[in-house]
mmJSON file of the N, C-alpha and C atoms, coordinates in Angstrom:
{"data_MODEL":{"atom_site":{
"group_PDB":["ATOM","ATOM","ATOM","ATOM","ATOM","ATOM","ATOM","ATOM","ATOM","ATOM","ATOM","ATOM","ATOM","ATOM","ATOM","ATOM","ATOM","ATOM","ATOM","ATOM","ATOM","ATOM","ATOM","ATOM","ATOM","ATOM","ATOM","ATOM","ATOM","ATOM","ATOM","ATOM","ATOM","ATOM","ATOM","ATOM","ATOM","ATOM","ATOM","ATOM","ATOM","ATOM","ATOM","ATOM","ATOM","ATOM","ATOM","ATOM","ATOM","ATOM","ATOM","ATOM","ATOM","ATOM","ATOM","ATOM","ATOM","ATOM","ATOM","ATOM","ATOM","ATOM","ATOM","ATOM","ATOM","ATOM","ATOM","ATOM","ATOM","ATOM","ATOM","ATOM","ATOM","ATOM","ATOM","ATOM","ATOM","ATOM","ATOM","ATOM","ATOM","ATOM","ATOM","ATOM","ATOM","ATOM","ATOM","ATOM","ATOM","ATOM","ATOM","ATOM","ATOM","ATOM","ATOM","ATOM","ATOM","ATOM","ATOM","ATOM","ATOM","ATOM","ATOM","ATOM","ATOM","ATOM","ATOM","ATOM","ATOM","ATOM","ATOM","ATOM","ATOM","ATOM","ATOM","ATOM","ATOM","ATOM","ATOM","ATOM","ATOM","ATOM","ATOM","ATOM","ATOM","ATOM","ATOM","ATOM","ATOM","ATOM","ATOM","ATOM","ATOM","ATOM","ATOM","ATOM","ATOM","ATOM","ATOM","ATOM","ATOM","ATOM","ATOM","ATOM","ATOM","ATOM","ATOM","ATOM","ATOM","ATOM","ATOM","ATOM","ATOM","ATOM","ATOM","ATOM","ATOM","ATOM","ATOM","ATOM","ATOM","ATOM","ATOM","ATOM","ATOM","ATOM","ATOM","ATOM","ATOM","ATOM","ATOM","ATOM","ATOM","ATOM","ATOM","ATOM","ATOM","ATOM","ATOM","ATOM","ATOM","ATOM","ATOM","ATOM","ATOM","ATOM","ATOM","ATOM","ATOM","ATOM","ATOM","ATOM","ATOM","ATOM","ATOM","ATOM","ATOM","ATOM","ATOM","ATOM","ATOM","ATOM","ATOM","ATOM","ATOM","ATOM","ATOM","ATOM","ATOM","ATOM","ATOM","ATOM","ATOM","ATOM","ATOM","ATOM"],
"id":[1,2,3,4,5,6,7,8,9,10,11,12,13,14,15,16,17,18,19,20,21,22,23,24,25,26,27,28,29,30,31,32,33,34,35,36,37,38,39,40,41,42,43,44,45,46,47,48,49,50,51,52,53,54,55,56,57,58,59,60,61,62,63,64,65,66,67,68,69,70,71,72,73,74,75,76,77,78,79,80,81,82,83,84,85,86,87,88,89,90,91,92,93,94,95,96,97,98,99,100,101,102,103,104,105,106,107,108,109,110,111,112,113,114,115,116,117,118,119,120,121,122,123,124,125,126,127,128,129,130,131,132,133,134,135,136,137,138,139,140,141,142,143,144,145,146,147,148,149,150,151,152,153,154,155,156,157,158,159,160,161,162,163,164,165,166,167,168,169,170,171,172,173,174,175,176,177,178,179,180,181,182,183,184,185,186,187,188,189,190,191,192,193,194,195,196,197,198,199,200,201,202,203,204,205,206,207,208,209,210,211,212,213,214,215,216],
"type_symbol":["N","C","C","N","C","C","N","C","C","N","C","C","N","C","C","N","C","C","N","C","C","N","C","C","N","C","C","N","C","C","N","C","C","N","C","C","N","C","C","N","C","C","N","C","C","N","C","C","N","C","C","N","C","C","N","C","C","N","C","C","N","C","C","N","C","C","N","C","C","N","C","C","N","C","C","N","C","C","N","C","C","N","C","C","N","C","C","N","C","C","N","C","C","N","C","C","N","C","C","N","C","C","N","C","C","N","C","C","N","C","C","N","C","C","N","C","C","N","C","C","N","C","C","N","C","C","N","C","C","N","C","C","N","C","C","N","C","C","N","C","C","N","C","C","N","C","C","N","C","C","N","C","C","N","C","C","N","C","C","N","C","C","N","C","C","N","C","C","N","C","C","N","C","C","N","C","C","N","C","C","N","C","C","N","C","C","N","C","C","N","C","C","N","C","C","N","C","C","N","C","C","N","C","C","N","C","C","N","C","C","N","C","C","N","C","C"],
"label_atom_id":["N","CA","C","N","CA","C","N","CA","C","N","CA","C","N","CA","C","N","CA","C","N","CA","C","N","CA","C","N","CA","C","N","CA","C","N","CA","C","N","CA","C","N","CA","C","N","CA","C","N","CA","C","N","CA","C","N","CA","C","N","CA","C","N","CA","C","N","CA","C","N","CA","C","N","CA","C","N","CA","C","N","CA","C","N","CA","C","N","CA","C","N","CA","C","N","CA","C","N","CA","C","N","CA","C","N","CA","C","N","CA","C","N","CA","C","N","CA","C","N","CA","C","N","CA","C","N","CA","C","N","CA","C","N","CA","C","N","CA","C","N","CA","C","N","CA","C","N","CA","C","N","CA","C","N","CA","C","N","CA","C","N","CA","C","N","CA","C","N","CA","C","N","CA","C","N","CA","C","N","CA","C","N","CA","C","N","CA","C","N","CA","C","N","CA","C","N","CA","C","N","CA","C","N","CA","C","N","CA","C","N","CA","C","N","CA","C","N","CA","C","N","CA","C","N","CA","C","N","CA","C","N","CA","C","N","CA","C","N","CA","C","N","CA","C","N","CA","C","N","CA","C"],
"label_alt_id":[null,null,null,null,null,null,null,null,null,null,null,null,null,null,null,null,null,null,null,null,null,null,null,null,null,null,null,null,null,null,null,null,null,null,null,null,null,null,null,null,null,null,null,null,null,null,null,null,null,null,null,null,null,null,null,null,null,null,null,null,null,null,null,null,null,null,null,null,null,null,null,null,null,null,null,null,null,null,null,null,null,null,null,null,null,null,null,null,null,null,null,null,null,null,null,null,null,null,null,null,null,null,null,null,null,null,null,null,null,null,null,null,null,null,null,null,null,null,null,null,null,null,null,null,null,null,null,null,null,null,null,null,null,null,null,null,null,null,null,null,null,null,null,null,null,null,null,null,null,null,null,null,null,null,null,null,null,null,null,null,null,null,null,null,null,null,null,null,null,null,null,null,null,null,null,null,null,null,null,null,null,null,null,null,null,null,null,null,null,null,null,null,null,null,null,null,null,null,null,null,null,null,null,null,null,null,null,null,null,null,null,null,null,null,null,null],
"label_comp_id":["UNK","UNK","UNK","UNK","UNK","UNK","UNK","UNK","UNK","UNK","UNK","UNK","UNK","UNK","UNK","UNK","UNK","UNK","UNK","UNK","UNK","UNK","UNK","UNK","UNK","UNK","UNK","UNK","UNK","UNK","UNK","UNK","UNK","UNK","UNK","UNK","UNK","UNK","UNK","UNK","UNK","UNK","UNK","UNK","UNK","UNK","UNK","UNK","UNK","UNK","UNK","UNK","UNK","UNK","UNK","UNK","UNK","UNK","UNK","UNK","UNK","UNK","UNK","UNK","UNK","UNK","UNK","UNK","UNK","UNK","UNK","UNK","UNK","UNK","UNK","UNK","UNK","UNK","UNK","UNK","UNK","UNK","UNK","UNK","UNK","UNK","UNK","UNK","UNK","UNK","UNK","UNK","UNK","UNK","UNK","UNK","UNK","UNK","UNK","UNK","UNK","UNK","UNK","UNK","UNK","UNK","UNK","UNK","UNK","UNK","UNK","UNK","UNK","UNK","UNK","UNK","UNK","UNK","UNK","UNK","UNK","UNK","UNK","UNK","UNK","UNK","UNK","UNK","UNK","UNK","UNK","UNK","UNK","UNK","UNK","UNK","UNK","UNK","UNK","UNK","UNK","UNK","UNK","UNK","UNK","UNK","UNK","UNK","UNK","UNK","UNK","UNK","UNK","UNK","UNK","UNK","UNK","UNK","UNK","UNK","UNK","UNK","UNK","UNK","UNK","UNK","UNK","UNK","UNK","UNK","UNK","UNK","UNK","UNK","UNK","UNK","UNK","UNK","UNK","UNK","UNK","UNK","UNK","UNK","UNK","UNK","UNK","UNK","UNK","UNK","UNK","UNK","UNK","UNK","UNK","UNK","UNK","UNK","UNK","UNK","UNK","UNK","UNK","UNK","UNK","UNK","UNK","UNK","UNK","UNK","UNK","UNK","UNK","UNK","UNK","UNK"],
"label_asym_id":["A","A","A","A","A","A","A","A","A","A","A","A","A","A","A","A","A","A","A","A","A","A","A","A","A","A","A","A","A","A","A","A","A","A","A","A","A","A","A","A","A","A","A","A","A","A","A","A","A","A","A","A","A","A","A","A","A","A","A","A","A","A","A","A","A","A","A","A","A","A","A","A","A","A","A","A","A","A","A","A","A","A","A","A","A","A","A","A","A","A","A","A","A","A","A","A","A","A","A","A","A","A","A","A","A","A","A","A","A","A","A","A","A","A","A","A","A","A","A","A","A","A","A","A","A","A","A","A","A","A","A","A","A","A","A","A","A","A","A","A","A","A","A","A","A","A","A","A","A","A","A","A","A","A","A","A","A","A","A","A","A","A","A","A","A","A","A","A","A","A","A","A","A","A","A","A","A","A","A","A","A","A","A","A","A","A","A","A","A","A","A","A","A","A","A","A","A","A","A","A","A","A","A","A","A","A","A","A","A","A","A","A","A","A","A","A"],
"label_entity_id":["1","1","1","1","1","1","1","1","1","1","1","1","1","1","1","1","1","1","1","1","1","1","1","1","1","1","1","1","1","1","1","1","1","1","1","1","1","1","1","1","1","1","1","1","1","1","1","1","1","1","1","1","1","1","1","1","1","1","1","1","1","1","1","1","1","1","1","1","1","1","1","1","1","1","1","1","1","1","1","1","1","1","1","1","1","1","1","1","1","1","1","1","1","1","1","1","1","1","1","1","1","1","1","1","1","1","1","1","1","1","1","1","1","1","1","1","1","1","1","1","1","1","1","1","1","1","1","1","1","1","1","1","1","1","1","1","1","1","1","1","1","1","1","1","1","1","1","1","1","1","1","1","1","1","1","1","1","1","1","1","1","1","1","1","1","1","1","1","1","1","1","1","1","1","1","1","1","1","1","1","1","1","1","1","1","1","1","1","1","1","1","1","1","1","1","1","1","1","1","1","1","1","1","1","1","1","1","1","1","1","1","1","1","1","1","1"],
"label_seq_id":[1,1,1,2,2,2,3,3,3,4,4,4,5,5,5,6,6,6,7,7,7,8,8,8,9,9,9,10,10,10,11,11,11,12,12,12,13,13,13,14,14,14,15,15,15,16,16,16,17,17,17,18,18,18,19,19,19,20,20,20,21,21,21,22,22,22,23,23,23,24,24,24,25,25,25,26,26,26,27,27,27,28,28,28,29,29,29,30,30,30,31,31,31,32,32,32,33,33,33,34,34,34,35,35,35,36,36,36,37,37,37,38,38,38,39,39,39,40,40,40,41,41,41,42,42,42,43,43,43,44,44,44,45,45,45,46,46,46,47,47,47,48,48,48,49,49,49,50,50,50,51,51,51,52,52,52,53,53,53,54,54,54,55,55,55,56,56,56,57,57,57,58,58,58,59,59,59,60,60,60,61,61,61,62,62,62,63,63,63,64,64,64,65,65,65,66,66,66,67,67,67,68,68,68,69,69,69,70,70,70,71,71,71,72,72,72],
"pdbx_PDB_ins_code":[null,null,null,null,null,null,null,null,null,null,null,null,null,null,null,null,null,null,null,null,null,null,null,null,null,null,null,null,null,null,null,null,null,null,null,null,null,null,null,null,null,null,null,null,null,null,null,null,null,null,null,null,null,null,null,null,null,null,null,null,null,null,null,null,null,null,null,null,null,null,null,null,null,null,null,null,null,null,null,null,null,null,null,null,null,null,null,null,null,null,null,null,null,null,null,null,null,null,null,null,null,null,null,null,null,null,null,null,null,null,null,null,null,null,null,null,null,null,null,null,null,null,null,null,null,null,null,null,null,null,null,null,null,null,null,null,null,null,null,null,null,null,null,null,null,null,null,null,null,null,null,null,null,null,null,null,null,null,null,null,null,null,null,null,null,null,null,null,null,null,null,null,null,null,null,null,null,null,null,null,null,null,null,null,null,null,null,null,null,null,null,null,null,null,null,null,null,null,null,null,null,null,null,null,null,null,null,null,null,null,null,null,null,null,null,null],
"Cartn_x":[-128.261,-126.89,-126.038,-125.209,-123.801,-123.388,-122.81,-122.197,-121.16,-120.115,-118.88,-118.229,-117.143,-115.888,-115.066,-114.4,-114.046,-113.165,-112.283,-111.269,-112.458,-113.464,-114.412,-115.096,-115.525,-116.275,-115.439,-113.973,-112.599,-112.829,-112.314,-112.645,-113.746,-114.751,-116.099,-115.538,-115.823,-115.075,-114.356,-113.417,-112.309,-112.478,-113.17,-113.932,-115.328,-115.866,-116.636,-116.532,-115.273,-114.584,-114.336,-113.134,-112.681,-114.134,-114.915,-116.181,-116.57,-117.086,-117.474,-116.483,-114.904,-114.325,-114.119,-114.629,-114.217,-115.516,-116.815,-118.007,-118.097,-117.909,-117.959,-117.176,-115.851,-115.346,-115.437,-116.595,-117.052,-118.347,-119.5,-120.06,-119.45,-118.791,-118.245,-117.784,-117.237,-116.665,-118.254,-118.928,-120.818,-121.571,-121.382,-121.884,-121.163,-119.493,-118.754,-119.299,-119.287,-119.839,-120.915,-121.771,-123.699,-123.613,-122.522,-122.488,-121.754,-120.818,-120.085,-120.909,-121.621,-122.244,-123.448,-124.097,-124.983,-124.548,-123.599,-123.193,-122.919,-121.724,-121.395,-122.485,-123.838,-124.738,-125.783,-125.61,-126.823,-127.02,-125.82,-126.419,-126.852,-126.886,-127.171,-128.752,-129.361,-130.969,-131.426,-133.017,-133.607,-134.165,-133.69,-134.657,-136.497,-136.504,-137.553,-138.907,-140.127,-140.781,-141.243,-141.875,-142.125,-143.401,-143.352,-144.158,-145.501,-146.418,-147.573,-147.988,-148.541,-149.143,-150.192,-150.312,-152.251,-152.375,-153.692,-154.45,-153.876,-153.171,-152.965,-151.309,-150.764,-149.297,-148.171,-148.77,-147.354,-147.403,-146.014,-146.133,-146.59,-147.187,-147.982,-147.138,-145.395,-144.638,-143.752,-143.263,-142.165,-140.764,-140.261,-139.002,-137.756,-138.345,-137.321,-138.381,-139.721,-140.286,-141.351,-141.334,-142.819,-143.663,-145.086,-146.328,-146.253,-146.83,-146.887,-147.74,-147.218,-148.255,-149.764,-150.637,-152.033,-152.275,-152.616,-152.956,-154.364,-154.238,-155.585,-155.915],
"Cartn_y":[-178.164,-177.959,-177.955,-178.397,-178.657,-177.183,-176.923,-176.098,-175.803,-174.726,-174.992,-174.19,-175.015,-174.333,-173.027,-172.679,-171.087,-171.259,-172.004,-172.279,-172.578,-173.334,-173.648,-172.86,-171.774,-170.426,-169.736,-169.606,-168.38,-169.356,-170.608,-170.74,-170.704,-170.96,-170.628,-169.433,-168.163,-166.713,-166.25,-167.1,-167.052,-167.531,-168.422,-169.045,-167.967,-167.403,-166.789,-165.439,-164.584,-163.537,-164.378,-164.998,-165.776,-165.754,-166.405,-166.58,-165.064,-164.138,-162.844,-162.096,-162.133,-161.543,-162.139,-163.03,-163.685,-163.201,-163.388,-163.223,-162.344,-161.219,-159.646,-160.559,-161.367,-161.82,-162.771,-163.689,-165.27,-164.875,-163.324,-162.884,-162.262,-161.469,-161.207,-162.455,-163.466,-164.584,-165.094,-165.037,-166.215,-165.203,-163.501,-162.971,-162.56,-162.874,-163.308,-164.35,-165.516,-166.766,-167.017,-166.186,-166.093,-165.382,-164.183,-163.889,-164.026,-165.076,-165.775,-166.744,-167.533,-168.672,-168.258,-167.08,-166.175,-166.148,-165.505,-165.189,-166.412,-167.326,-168.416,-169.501,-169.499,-169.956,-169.737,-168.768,-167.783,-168.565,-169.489,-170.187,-171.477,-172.002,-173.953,-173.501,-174.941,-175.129,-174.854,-174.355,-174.371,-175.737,-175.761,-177.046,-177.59,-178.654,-179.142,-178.698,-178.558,-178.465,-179.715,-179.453,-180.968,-181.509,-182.682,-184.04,-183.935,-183.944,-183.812,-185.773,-186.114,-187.711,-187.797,-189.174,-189.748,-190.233,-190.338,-190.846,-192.56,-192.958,-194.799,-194.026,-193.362,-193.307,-192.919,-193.065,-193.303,-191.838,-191.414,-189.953,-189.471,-188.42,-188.281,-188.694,-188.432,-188.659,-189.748,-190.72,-191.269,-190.769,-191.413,-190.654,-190.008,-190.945,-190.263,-189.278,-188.597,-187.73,-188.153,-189.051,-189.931,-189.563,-190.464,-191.188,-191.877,-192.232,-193.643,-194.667,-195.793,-196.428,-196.985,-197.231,-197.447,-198.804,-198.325,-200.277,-200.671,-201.566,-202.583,-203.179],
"Cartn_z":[-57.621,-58.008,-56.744,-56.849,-55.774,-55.192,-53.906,-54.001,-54.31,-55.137,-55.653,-54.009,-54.491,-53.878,-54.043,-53.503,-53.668,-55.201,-55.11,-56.572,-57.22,-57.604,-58.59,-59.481,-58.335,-58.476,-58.944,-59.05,-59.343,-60.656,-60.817,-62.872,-63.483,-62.653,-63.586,-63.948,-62.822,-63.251,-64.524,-64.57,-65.278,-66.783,-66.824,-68.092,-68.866,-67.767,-68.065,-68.724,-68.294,-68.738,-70.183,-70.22,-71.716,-72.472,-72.296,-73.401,-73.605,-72.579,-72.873,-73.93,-73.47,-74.169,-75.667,-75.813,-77.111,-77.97,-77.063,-78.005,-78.991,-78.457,-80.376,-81.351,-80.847,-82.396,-82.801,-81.941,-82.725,-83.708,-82.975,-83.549,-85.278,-84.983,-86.185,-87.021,-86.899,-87.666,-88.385,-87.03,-87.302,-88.716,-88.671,-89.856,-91.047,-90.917,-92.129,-92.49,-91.678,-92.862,-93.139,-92.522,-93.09,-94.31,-94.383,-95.94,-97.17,-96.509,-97.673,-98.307,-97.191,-97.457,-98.301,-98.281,-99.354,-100.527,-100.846,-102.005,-102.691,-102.355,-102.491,-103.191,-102.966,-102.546,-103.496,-104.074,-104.874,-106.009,-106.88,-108.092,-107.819,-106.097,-106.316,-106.446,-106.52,-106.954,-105.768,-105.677,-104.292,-104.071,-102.669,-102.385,-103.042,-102.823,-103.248,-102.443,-103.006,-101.966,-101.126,-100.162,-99.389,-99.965,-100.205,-100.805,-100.076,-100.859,-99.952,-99.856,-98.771,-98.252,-99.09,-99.17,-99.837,-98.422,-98.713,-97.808,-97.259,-97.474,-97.435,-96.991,-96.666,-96.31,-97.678,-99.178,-99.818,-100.187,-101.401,-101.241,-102.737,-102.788,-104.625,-105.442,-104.898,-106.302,-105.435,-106.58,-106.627,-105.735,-105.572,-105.058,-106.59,-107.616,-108.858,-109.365,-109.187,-109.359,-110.121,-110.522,-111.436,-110.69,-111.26,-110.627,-110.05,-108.703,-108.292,-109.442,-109.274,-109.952,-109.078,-109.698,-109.677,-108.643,-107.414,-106.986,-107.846,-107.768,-108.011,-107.113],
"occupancy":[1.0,1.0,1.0,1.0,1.0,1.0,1.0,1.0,1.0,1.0,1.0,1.0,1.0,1.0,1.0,1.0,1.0,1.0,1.0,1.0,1.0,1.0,1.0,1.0,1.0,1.0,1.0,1.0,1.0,1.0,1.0,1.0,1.0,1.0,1.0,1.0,1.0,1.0,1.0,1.0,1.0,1.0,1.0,1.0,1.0,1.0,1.0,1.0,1.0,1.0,1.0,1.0,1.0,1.0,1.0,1.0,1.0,1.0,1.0,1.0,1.0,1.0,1.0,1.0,1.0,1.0,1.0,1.0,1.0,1.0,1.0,1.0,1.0,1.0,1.0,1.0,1.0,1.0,1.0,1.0,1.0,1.0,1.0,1.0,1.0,1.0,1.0,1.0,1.0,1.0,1.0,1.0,1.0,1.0,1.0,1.0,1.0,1.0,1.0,1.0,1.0,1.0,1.0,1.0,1.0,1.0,1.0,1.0,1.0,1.0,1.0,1.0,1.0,1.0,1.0,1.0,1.0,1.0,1.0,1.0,1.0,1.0,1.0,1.0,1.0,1.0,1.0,1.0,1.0,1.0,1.0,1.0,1.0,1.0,1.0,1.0,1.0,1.0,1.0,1.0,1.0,1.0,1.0,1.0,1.0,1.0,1.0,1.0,1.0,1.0,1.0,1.0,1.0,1.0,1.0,1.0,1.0,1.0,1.0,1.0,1.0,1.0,1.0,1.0,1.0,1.0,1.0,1.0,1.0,1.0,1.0,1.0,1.0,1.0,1.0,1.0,1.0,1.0,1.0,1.0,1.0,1.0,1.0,1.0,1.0,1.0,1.0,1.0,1.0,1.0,1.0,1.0,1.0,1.0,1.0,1.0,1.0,1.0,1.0,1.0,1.0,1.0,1.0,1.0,1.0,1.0,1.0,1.0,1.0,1.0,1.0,1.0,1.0,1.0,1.0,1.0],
"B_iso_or_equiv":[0.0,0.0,0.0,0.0,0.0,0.0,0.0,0.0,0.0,0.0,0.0,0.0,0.0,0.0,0.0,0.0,0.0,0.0,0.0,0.0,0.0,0.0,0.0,0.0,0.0,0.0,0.0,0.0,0.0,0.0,0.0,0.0,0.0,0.0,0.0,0.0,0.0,0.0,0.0,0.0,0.0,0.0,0.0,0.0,0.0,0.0,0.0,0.0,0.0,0.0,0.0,0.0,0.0,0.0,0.0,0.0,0.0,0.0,0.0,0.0,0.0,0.0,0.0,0.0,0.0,0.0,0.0,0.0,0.0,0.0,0.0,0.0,0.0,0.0,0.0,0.0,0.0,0.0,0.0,0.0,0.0,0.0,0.0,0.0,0.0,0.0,0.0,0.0,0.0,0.0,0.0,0.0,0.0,0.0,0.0,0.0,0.0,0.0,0.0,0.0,0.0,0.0,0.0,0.0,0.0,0.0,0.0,0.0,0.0,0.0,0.0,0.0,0.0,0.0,0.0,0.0,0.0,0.0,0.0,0.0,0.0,0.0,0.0,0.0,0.0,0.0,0.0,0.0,0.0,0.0,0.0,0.0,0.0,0.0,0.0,0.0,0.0,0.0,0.0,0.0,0.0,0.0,0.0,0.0,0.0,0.0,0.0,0.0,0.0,0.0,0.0,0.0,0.0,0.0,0.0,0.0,0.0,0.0,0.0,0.0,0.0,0.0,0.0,0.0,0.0,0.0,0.0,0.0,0.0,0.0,0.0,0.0,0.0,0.0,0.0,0.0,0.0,0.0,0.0,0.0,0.0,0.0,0.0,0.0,0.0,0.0,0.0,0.0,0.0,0.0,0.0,0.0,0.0,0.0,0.0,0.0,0.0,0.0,0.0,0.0,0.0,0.0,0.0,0.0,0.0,0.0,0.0,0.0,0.0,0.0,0.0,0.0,0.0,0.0,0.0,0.0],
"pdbx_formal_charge":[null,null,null,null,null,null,null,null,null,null,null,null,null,null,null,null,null,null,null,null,null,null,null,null,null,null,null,null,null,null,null,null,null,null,null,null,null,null,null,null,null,null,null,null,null,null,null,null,null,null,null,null,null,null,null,null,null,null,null,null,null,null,null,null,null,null,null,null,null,null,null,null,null,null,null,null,null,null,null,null,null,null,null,null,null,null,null,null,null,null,null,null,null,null,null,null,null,null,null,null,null,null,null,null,null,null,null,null,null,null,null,null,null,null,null,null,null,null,null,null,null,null,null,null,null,null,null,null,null,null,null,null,null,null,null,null,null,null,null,null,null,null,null,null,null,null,null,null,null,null,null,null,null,null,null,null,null,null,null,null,null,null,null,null,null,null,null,null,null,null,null,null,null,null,null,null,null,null,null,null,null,null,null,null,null,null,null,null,null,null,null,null,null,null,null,null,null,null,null,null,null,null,null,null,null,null,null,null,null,null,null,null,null,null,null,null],
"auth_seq_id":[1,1,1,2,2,2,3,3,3,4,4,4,5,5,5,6,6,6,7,7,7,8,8,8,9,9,9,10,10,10,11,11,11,12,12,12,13,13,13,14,14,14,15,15,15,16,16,16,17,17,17,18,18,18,19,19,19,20,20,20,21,21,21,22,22,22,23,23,23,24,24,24,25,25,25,26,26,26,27,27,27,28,28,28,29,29,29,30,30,30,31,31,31,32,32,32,33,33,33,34,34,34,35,35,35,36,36,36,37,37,37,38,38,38,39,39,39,40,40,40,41,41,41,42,42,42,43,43,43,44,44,44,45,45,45,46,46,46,47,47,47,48,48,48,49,49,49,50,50,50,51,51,51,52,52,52,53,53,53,54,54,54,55,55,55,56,56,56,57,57,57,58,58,58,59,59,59,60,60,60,61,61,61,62,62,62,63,63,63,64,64,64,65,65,65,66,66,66,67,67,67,68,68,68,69,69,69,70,70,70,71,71,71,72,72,72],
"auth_comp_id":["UNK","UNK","UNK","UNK","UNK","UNK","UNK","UNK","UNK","UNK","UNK","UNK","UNK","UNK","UNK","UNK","UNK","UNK","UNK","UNK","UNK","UNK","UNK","UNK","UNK","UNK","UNK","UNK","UNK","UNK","UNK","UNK","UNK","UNK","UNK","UNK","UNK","UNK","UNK","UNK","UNK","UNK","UNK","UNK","UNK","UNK","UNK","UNK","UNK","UNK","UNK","UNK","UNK","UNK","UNK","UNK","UNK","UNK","UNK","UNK","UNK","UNK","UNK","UNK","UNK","UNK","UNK","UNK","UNK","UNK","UNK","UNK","UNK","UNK","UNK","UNK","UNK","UNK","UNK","UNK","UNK","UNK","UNK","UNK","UNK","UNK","UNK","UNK","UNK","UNK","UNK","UNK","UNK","UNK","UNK","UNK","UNK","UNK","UNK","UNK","UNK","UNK","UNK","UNK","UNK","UNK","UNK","UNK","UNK","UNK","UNK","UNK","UNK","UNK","UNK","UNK","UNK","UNK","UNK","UNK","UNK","UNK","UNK","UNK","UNK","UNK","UNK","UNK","UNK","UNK","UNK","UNK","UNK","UNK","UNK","UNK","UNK","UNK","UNK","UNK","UNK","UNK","UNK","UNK","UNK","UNK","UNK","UNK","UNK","UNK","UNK","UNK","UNK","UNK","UNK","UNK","UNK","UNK","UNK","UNK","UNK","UNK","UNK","UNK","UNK","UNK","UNK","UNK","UNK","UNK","UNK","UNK","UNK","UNK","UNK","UNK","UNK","UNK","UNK","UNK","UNK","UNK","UNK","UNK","UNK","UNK","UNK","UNK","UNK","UNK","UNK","UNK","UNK","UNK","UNK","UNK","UNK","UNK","UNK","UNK","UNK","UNK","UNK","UNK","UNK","UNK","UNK","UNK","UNK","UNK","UNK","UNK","UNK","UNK","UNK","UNK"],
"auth_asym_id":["A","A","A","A","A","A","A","A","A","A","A","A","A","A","A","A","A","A","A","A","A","A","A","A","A","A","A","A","A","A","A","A","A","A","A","A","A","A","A","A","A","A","A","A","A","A","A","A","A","A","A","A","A","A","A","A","A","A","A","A","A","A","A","A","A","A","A","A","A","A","A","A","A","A","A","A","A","A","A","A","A","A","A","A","A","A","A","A","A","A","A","A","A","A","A","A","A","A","A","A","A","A","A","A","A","A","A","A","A","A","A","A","A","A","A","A","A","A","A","A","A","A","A","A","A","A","A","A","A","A","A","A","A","A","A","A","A","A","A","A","A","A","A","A","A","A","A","A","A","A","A","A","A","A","A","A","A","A","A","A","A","A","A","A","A","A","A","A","A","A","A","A","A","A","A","A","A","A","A","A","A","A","A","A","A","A","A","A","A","A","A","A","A","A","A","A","A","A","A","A","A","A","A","A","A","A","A","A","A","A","A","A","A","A","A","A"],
"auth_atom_id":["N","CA","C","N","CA","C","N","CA","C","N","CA","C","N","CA","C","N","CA","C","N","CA","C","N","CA","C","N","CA","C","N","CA","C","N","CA","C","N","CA","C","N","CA","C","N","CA","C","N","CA","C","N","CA","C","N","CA","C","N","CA","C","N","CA","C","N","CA","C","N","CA","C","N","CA","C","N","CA","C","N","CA","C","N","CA","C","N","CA","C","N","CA","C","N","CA","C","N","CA","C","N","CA","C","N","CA","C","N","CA","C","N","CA","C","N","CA","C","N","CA","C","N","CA","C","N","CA","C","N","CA","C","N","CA","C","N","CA","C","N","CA","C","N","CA","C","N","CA","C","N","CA","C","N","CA","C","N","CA","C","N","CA","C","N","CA","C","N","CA","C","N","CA","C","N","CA","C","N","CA","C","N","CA","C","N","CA","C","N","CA","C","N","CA","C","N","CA","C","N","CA","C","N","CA","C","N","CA","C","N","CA","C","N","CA","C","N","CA","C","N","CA","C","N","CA","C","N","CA","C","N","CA","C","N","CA","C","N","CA","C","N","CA","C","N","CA","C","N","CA","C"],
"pdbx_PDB_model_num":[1,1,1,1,1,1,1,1,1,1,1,1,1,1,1,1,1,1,1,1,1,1,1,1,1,1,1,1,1,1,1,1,1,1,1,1,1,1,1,1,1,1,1,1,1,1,1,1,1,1,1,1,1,1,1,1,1,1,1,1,1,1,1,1,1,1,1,1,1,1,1,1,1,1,1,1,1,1,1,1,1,1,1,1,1,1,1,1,1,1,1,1,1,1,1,1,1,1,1,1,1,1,1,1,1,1,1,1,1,1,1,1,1,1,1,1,1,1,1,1,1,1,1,1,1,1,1,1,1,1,1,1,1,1,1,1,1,1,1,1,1,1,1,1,1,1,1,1,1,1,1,1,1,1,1,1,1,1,1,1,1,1,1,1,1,1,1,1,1,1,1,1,1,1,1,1,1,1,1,1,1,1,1,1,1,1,1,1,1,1,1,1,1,1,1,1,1,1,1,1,1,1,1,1,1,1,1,1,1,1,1,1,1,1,1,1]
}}}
């Protein structure tokens, strides 16, 4: 890393205060919307589970949720 300059080192400084002082209330904003997004949230479907492989690459089901069909 470079060495900074005296002004360089005074805005890192200066930037660094700003982010500290901001953090408690970006925190607070980040666990308002972890629990809006909960509640909000509570009637969509749960995801799918993940598709298990065959042996040859394709996946047990269809992508519209069928059977694959049968090679010959």
């Amino acid at each position: 890393m470079a060495v900074l300059t005296p002004s360089q080192r005074a805005l890192r400084r200066r930037f660094e205060t700003v982010i500290g002082a901001a953090a408690p209330a970006l925190d607070l904003v980040l666990f308002a919307a972890d629990r809006v997004s909960r509640v909000v949230g509570r009637n969509q479907i749960e995801p799918e589970a993940p598709r298990r492989m065959l042996s040859h690459g394709s996946s047990v089901r269809t992508p519209t949720g069928g059977w694959p069909e049968r090679e010959n």
